[in-house]
C-alpha positions as MATLAB code, in Angstrom:
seq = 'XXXXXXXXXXXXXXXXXXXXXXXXXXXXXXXXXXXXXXXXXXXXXXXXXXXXXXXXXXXXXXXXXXXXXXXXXXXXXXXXXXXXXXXXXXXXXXXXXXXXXXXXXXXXXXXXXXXXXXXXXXXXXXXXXXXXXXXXXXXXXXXXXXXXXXXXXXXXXXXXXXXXXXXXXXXXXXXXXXXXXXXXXXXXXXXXXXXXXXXXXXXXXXXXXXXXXXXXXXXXXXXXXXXXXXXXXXXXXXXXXXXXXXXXXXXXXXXXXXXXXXXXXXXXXXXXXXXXXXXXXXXXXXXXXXXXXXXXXXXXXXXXXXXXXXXXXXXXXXXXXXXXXXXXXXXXXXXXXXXXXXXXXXXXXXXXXXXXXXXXXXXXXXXXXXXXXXXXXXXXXXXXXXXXXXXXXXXXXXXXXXXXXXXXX';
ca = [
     -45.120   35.227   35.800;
     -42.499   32.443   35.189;
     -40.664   31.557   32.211;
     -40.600   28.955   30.836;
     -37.565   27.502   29.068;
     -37.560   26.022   25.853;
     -37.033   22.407   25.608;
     -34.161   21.026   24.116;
     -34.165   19.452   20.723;
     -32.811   15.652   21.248;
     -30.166   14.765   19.004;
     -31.706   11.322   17.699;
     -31.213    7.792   19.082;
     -28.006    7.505   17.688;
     -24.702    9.717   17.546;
     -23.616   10.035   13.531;
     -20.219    8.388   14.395;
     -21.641    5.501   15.909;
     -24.107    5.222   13.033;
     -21.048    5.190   10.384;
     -18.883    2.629   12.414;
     -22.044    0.006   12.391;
     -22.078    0.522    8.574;
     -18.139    0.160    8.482;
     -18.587   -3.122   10.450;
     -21.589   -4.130    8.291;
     -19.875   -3.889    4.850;
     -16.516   -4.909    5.902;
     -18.600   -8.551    7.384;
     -20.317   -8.752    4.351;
     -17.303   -8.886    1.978;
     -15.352  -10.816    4.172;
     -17.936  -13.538    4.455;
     -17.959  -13.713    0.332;
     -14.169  -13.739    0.260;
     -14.117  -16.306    3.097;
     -16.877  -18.011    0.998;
     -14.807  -18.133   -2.513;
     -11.578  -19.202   -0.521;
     -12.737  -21.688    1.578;
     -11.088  -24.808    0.187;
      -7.775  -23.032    0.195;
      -8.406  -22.026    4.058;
      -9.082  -25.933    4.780;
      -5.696  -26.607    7.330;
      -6.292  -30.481    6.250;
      -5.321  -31.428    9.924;
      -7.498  -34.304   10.342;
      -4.654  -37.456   10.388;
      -5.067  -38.459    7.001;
      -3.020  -39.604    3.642;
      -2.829  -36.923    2.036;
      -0.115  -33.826    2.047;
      -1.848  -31.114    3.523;
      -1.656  -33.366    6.921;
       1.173  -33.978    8.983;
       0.296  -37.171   10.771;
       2.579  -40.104   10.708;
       0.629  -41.197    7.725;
       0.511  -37.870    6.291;
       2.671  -36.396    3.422;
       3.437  -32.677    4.692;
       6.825  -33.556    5.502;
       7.287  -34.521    1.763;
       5.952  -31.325    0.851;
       8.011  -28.959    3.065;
      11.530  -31.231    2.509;
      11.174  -30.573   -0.862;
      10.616  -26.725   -0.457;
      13.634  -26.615    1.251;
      15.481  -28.445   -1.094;
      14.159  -25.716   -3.519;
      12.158  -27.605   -5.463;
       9.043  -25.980   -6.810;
       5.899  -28.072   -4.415;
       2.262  -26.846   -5.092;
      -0.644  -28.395   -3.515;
      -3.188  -29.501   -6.134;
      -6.829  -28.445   -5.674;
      -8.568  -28.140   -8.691;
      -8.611  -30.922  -11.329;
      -7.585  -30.404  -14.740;
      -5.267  -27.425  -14.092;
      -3.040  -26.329  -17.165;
      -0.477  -25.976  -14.530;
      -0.406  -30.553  -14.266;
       0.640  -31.219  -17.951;
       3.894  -29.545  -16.902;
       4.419  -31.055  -13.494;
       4.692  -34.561  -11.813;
       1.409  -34.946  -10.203;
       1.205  -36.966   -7.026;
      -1.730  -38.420   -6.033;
      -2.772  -39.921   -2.443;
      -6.036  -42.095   -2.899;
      -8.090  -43.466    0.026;
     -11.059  -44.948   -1.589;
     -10.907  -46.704   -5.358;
      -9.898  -44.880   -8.338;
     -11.636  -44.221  -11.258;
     -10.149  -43.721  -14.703;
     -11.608  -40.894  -15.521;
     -10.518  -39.390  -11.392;
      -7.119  -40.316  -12.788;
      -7.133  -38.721  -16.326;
      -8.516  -35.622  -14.549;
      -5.929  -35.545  -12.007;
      -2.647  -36.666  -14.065;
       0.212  -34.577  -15.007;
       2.930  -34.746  -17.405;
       3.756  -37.383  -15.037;
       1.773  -39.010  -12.493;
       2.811  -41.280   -8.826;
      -0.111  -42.835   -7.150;
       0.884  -43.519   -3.677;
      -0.944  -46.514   -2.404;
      -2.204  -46.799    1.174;
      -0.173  -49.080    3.864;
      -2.022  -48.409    7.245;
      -5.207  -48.077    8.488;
      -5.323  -45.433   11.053;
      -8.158  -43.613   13.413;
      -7.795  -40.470   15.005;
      -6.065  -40.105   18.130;
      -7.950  -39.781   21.031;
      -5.998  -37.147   22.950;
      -3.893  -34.820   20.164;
      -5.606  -33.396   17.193;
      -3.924  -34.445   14.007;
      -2.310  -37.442   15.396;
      -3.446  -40.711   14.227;
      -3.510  -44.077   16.167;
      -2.692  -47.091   14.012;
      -4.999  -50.207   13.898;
      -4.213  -52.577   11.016;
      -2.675  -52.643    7.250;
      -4.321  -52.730    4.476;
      -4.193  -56.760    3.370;
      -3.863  -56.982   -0.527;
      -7.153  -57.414   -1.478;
      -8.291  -53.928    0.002;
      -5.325  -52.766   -2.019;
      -6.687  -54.238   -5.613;
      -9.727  -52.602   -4.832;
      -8.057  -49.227   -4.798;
      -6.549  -49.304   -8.201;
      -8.513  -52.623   -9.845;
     -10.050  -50.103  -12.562;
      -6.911  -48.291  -13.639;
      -3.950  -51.203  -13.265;
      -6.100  -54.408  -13.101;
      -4.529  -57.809  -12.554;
      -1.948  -56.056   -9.976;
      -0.813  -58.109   -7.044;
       0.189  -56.510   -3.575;
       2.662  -58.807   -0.976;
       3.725  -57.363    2.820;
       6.895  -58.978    4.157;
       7.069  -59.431    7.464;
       9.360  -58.307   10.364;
      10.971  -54.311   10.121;
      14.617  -53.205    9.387;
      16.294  -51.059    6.515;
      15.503  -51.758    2.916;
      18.777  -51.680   -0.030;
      17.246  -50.229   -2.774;
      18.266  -50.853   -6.513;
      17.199  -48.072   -9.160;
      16.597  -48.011  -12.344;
      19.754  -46.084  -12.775;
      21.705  -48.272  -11.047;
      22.599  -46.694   -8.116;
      21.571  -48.188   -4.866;
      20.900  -46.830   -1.271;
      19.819  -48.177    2.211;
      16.797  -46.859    3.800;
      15.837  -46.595    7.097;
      14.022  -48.816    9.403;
      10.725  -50.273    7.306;
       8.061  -52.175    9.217;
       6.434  -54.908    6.613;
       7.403  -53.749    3.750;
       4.602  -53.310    1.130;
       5.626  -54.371   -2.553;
       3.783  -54.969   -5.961;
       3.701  -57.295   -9.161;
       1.575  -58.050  -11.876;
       1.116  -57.148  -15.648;
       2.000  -53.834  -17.557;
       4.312  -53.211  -14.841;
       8.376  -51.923  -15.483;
      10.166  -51.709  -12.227;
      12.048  -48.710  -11.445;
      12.884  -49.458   -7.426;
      13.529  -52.713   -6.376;
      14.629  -54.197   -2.739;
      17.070  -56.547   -2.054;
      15.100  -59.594   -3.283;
      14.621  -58.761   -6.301;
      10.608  -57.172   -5.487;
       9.032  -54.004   -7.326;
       8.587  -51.122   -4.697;
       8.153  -48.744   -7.409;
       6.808  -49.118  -10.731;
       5.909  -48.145  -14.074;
       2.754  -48.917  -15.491;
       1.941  -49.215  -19.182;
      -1.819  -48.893  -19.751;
      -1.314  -47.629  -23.447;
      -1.004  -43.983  -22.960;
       1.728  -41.801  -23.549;
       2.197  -40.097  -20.280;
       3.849  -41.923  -17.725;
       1.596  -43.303  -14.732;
       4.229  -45.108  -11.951;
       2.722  -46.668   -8.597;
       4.238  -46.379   -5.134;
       3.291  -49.711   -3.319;
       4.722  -48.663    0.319;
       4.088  -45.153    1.091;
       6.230  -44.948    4.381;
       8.965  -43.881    1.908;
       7.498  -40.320    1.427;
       5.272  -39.929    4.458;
       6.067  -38.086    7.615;
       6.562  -41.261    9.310;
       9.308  -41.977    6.582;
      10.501  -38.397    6.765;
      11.566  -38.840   10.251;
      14.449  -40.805    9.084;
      17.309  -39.638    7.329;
      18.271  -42.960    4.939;
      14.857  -43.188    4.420;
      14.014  -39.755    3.550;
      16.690  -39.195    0.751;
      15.882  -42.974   -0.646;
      11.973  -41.483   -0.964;
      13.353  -38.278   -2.910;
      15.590  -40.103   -4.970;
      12.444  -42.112   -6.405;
      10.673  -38.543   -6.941;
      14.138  -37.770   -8.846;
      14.006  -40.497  -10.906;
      10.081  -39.272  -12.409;
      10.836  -35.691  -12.779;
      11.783  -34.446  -15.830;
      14.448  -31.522  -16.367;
      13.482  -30.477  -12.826;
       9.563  -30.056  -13.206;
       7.240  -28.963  -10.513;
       5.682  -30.810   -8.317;
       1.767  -30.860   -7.310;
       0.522  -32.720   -4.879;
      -2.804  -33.408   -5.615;
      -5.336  -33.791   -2.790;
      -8.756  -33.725   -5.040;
      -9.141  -37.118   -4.361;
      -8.929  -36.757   -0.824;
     -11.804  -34.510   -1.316;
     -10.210  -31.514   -0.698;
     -10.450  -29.924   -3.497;
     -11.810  -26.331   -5.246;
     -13.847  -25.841   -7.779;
     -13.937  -22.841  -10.399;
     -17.099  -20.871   -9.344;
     -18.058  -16.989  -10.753;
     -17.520  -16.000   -7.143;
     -14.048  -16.907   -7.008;
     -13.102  -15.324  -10.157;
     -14.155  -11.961   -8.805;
     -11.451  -12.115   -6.448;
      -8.938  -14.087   -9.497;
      -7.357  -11.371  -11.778;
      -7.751  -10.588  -14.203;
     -11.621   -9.642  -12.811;
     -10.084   -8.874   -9.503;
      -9.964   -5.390  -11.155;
     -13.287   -5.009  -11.775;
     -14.198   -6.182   -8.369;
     -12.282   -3.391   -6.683;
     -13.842   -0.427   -9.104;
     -17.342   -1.396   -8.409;
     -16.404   -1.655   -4.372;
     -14.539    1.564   -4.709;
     -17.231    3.301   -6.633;
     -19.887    1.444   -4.599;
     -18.057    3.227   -1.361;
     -17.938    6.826   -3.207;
     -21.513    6.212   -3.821;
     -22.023    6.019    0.039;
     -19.796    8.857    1.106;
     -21.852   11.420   -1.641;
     -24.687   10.500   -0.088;
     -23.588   10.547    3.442;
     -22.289   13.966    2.711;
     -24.636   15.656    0.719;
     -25.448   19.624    1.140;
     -28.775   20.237    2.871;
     -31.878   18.179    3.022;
     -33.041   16.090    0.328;
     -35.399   17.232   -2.441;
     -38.984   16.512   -1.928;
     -40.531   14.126   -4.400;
     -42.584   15.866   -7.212;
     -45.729   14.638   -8.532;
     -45.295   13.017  -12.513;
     -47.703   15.556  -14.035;
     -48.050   18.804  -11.989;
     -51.303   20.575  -11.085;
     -52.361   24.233  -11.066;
     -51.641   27.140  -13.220;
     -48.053   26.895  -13.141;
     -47.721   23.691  -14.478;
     -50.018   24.840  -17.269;
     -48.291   27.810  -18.013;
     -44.909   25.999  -18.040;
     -46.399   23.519  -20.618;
     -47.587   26.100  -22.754;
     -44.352   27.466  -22.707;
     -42.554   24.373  -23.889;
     -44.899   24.338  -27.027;
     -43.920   28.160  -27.653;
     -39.947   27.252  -27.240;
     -40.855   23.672  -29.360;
     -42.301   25.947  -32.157;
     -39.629   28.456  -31.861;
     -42.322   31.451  -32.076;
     -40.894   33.291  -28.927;
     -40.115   36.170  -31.298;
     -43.546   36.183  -31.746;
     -45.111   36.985  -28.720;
     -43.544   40.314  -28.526;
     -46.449   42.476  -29.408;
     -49.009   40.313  -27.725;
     -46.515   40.499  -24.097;
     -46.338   44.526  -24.889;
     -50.431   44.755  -25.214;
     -50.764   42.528  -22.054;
     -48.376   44.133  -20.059;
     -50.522   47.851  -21.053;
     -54.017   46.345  -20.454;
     -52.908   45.285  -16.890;
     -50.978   48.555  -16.356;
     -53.869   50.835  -17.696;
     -56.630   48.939  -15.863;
     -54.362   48.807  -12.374;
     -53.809   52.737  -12.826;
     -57.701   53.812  -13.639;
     -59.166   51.339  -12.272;
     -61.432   50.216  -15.671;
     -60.570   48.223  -18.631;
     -59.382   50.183  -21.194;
     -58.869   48.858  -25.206;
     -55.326   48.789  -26.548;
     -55.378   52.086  -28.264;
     -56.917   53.917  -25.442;
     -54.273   52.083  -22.988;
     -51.529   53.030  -24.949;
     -52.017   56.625  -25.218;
     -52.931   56.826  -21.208;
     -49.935   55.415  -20.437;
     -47.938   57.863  -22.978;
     -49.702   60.533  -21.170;
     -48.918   59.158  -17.830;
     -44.760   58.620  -18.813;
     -44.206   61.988  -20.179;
     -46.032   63.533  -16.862;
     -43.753   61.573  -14.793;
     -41.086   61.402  -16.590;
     -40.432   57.979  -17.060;
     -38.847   56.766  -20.370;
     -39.026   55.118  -22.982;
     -42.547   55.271  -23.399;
     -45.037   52.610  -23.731;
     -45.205   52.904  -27.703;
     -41.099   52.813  -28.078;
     -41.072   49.543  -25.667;
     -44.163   47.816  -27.671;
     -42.287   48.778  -30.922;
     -39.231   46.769  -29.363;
     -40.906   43.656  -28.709;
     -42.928   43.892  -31.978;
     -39.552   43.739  -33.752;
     -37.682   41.178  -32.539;
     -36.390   38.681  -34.624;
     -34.673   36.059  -32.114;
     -35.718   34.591  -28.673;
     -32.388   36.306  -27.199;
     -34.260   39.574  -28.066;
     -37.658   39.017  -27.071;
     -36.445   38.055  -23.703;
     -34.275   41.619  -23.780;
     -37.676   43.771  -24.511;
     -40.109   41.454  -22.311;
     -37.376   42.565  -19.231;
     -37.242   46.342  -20.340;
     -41.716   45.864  -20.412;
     -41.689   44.094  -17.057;
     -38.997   46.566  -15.315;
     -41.271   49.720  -17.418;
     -44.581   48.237  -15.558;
     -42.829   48.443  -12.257;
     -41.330   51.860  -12.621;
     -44.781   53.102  -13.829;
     -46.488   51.743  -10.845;
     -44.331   53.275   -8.409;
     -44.871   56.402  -10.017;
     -48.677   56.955  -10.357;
     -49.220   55.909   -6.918;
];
């Protein structure tokens, strides 16, 4: 006759440790695609060639942005409008498309430099970031841009390129670099604060009736990465930036209007304080969650049915009336009777009344020499006053019937 070996109990489809690493890898994707989700403006690397500071084509004003840094000037860029954080800064704002008044008073600081477009530009075809140049802007593009918050303003490009001798509004001059049609503006409202050698407005103040300062760039090359590149031109583009700041204020530059912008969401403030806090209990007790459950001792507890069937159940009810009345003490001398008539009848084999139960099983102690008996124990429970003694003398009965029935067989 051959044996036959037992077969082996497989081990599942799955190993536990590669069961916890794909839950590892599922929660750790799942928060980072809210995170990523909340912070996705900021994650934007604005590398796509246009006016604006986060972009570092020719046109671009990341040069700006990073000279100043060095310089150790305090340079934010701007992505949500109406930050506390503008009314104490100068705000400096890049349009591309016509501004609003309401785009401005969102976007305005303590002080506020629009820097007007000069050149039209396309990506280039070859480099990412770079920008190929087709035309300028002609002045009536440029009135279109600003018509609703400086109307009436008047945009002239001089021809030819060279360096530019600037006059200030302080009077101290300086020579920029080499400028290629230099972009200037007049009209109404306006208070020059940088002129060029003939006398035109490069930079400007404009009065439109409020009380915070609003000034107007007209040729950008003096603070874009184009203009960077040059060293006269550079510091004449930071001495205008000088000139606006007050008592060494920040500096945002804004780039909502280049729609680059964040807004406030309930998502992001999870991950803000001061509700960053919160965020990091709930994950934290989330995860302890998880590892008590992963780790619990022995099998789970099978589900019980809302209102249980059978005798037990009805006994257990009944004894939640008893203990809801508080008449345990009670039951004493009916548990001693019960406990005889059971005893008496198991012993002779016929059911006996209390008295004649009783004094058989008096009889039956004192032959066998088992004590207390019966009468002494029924006394006991008869006379118990609390449910702490009941319990006592319903043991002693219960431990009496056993003894007893170990005896008389």
């Amino acid at each position: 006759m051959t044996a036959v070996a037992p077969a082996r109990r497989g081990g599942g489809g799955f190993s536990p440790m590669v069961m916890l690493a794909v839950i590892l890898v599922g929660v750790f994707s799942f928060a980072a695609f809210f995170t990523l989700s909340a912070f996705a403006p900021e994650l934007t690397t604005g590398r796509d060639g246009r006016a604006h500071a986060l972009s570092t084509s020719a046109v671009g004003f990341a040069g700006v942005v990073r000279l100043e840094r060095v310089r150790g000037v305090d340079v934010s860029i701007g992505r949500q409008p109406m930050d506390p954080a503008r009314l104490e800064s100068l705000v400096v704002l890049t349009p591309e498309n016509p501004i609003s008044i309401e785009e401005l008073d969102d976007a305005a600081g303590s002080a506020t430099l629009v820097v007007l477009p000069k050149w039209a530009v396309g990506p280039h075809p070859t480099h990412r970031g770079w920008v190929s140049r087709y035309s300028q802007y002609d002045d009536g593009s440029l009135g279109v841009l600003i018509n609703e918050i400086a109307p009436g303003v008047v945009f002239a490009q001089a021809e030819g390129e060279g360096a530019v001798r600037l006059s200030y509004r302080d009077k101290t001059t300086r020579t920029s670099g080499r400028i290629e049609r230099l972009q200037t503006i007049s009209g109404p409202n306006l208070t020059p604060m940088v002129t060029d050698g003939s006398g035109r407005t490069v930079l400007a103040r404009f009065d439109r009736g409020g009380f915070l300062p609003i000034y107007i760039l007209a040729d950008p090359d003096f603070l874009n990465t184009l203009g960077m590149g040059d060293r006269n031109t550079a510091q004449a583009g930071l001495a205008m930036l000088d000139q606006m700041r007050v008592e060494n204020e920040p500096i945002i530059f804004d780039v909502t209007l280049n729609g680059l912008g964040a807004s406030r969401s309930a998502l992001r403030l999870a991950f803000e304080p001061p509700f960053l806090g919160a965020t990091l209990g709930l994950a934290i007790g989330a995860g302890l969650l998880g590892w008590r459950a992963a780790a619990r001792f022995g099998p789970a507890a099978p589900a019980r049915r809302a209102i249980a069937l059978g005798k037990a159940a009805l006994a257990d009810n009944s004894a939640a009336l008893i203990r809801l009345a508080r008449r345990e003490q009670r039951m004493g001398a009916g548990y001693a009777r019960l406990i005889a008539g059971d005893l008496a009848e198991l012993i002779s084999g016929s059911r006996k009344s209390d008295e004649e139960a009783a004094a058989l099983l008096n009889r039956l102690a004192g032959i066998h020499g088992v004590t207390p008996n019966y009468t002494q124990l029924e006394a006991e429970a008869a006379n118990a006053k609390t449910p702490h003694q009941m319990l006592e003398a319903a043991r002693k009965l219960h431990a009496w019937k056993e003894e007893m029935t170990r005896a008389t067989r």
